[in-house]
N, C-alpha and C positions, 0 to 999 in steps of 0.2 A: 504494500500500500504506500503509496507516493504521498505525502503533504505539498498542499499547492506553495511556491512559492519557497518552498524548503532550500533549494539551491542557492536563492538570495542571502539566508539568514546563515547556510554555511557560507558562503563568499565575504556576507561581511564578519561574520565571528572570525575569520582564515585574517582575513582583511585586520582588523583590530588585532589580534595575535600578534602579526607582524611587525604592525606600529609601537603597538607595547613595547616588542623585544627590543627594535631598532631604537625606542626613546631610552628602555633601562640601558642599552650600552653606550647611546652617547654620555647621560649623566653617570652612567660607572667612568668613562674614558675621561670625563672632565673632571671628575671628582680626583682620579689617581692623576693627572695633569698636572690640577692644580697641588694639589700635596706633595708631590714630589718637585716644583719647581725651585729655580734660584730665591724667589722671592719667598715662598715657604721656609727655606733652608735658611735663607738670612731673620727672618722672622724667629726661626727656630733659636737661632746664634743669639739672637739679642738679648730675647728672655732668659737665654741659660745665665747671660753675661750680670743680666738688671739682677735676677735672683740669686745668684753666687755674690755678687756687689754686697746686695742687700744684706743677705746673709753676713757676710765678711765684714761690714764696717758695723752692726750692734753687736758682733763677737769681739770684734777689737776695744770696743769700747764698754766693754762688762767687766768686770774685777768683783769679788770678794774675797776679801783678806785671810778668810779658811779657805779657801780653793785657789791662793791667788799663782799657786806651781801650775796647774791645770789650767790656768785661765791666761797664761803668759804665753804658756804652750799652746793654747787653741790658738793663742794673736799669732804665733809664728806658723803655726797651718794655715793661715789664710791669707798670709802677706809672701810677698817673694821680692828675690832683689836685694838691694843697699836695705827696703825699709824690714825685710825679713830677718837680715844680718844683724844689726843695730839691734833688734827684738833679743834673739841669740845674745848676742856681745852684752846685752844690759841687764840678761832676762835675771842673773842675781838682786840686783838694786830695784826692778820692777817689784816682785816678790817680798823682798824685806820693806820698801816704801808699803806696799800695802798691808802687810803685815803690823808694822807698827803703829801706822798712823787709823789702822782699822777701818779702811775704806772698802766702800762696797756700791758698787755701780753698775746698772742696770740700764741697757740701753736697745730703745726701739727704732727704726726709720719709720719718718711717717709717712714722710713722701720720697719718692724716690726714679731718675729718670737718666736714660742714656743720653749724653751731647752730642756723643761720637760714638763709632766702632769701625772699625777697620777690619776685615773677618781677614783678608790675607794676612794682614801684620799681627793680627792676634790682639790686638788693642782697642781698648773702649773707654771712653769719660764718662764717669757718673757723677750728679748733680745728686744731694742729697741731705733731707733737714731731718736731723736727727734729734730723738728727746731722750736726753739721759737723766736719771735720777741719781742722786749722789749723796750718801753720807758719810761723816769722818768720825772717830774716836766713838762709834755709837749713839750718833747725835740725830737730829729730825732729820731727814730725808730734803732734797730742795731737787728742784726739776731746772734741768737746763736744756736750752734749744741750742742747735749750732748748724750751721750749713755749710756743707762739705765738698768738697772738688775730689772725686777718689779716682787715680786712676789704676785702670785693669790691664792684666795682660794676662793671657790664653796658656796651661802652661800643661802638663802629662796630666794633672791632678787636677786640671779644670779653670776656671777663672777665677784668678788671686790677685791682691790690691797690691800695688806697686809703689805707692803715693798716698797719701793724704794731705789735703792744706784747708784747714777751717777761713772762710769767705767772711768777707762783712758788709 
C-alpha cells in the first residue's frame, strides 16, 4: 500500500538530514578553527601570564613571622633573575626581620591587568593595585593599597616576576 505523497515527505526528511549534517560540520569545523587559532593560543598565553602574575605578586607580599622560612621561600619560587637572587642572598635577614619584629602580612590583588606581552620573548607587564594588610609586634592590623608595575618573564616553571616597582 502506497501513501499519497509519501515520496515528498521522504525527499524532504532525506533533504533536512542532509542540511542538518552539513550545518553540524561546519559549526564543528568553526568551533575547532577557532580554538585552535593564533588568536586563541595568544589569549590562552595571556591569562596563564595575568594568573601566574596575580598569583606571584600576593605570594611575594605575604609574611608571617611563624612561617616566615616558608614564606621567603615561596617569594623565591615565584620571582626569577637578579630579583630571585637578592630573595636567596637576603633570605637570612628577611626571616629574622620578620621574626623579631612579628610581622605578619597578608596580601590580595584587587585588580589586576596585562600592559604588554611578548609570547616570542616570553615577557609581559603587569599593572596591579594591591591591598595588603599588615601588623607588627602583635599590634591592630592596618590595610594598605599600592600599585604595582610587575614584570614577567616565561621560564621551565611557568611565568615568574622579574621586577617589581611600587607607582604613584
Amino acid at each position: 500500500m502506497s501513501v499519497p505523497g509519501g515520496n515528498r515527505w521522504r525527499a524532504a526528511l532525506a533533504a533536512s538530514a542532509a542540511l542538518a549534517v552539513v550545518a553540524c560540520a561546519w559549526f564543528g569545523w568553526s568551533w575547532w578553527s577557532a580554538e585552535h587559532s593564533d588568536f586563541a593560543r595568544r589569549a590562552d598565553e595571556r591569562d596563564a601570564a595575568l594568573q601566574a602574575g596575580t598569583e606571584a605578586l600576593a605570594r611575594l607580599y605575604t609574611i608571617d613571622h611563624s612561617t616566615a622560612g616558608s614564606d621567603v621561600d615561596a617569594w623565591i619560587s615565584v620571582t626569577e633573575g637578579s630579583l630571585s637572587e637578592e630573595f636567596r642572598k637576603d633570605r637570612r635577614s628577611h626571616v629574622e626581620r620578620a621574626r623579631e619584629r612579628r610581622i605578619s602580612s597578608t596580601a590580595q590583588v584587587r585588580h589586576g591587568a596585562l600592559s604588554a606581552l611578548d609570547i616570542q620573548a616570553g615577557r609581559a607587564s603587569m599593572l596591579a593595585v594591591l591591598s595588603v594588610e599588615v601588623a607588627t609586634d602583635g599590634g591592630e592590623r592596618t590595610d594598605k593599597r599600592s600599585t604595582l608595575l610587575a614584570e614577567l618573564r616565561r621560564t621551565e616553571g611557568g611565568w615568574k616576576i622579574s621586577s617589581v616597582q611600587a607607582q604613584r
